[in-house]
C-alpha positions as CSV (number, residue, x, y, z in Angstrom):
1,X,0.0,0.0,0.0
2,X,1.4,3.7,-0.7
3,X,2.8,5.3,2.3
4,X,3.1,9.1,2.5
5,X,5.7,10.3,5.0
6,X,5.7,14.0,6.1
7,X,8.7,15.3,7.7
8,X,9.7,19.2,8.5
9,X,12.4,20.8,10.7
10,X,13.6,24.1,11.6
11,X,16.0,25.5,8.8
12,X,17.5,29.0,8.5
13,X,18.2,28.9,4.6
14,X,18.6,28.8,1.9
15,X,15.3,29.3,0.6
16,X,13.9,29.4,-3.3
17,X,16.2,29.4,-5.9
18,X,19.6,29.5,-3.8
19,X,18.1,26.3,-2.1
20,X,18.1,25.1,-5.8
21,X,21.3,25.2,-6.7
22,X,22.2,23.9,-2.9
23,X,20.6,21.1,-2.6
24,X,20.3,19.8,-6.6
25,X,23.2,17.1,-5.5
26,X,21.0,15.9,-2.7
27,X,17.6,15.5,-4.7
28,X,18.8,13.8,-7.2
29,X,20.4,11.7,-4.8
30,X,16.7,11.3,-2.8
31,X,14.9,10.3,-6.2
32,X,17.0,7.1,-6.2
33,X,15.9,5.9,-3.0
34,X,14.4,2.2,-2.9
35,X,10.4,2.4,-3.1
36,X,10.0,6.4,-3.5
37,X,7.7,7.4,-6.0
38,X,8.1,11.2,-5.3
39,X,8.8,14.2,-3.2
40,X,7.6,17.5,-2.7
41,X,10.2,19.7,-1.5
42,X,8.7,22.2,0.9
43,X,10.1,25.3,2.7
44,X,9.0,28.5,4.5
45,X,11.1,31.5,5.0
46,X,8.8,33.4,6.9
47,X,9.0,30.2,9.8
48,X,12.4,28.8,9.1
49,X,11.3,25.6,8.0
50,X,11.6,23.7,5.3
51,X,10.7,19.8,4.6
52,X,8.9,17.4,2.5
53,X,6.0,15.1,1.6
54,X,7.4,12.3,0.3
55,X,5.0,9.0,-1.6
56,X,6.8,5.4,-0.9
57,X,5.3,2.4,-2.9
58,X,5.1,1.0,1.0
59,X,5.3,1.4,4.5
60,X,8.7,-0.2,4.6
61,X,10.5,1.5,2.3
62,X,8.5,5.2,3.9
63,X,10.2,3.9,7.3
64,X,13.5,2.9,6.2
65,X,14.1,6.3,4.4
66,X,12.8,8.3,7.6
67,X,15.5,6.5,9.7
68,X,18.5,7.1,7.4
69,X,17.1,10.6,6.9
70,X,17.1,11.4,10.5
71,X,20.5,10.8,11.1
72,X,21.8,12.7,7.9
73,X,19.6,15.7,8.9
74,X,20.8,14.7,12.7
75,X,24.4,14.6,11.5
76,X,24.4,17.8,10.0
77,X,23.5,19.6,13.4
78,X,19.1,19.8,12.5
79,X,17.1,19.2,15.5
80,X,13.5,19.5,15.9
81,X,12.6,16.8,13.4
82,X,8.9,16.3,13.0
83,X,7.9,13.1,11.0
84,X,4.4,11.2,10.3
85,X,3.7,8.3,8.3
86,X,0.1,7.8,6.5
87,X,-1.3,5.1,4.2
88,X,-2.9,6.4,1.0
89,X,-6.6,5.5,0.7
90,X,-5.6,5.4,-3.5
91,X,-9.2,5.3,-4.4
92,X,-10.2,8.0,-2.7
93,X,-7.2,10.0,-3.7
94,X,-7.4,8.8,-7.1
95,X,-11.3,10.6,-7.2
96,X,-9.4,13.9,-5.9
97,X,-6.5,13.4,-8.8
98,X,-3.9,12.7,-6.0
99,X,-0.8,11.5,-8.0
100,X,-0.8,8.1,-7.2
101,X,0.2,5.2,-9.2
């Protein structure tokens, strides 16, 4: 079943395109994790935060990522880490053209 994992965390920058060109390495390093489908990159000047939403073909593969991404973002000196894990109802999202597979 299609997982969804939310995860967000205080950041101080940088934001919009100069998080672009910082952190191009990393995504397309993210896109080749085992089981994920997507992820939205999300950020928030205004709040220092930044984040993402993330769709896993499963709960394993959601859970497995969370715990090597915690220790990276850990690693680096981010605290704060706020996580959730869902399952997708995919009909239901399907009806509301969520981009499920």
């Amino acid at each position: 079943m299609p997982t969804l994992l939310q995860i967000d965390f205080p950041f101080s920058g940088p934001f919009g395109e100069a998080m672009h060109q910082a952190m191009r390495s990393l995504a397309e390093s993210i896109i080749e994790e085992p089981g994920l489908i997507w992820k939205i990159w999300t950020e928030n000047a205004a709040t220092q935060e930044a984040g993402g939403v993330y769709l896993f073909s499963d709960a394993t593969a959601a859970q497995h990522y969370l715990e090597m991404h915690s220790a990276r973002l850990t690693a680096s000196g981010v605290t704060g880490i706020r996580a959730k894990l869902f399952s997708v109802n995919t009909p239901l999202s399907m009806i509301c053209k969520g981009p499920i597979q």
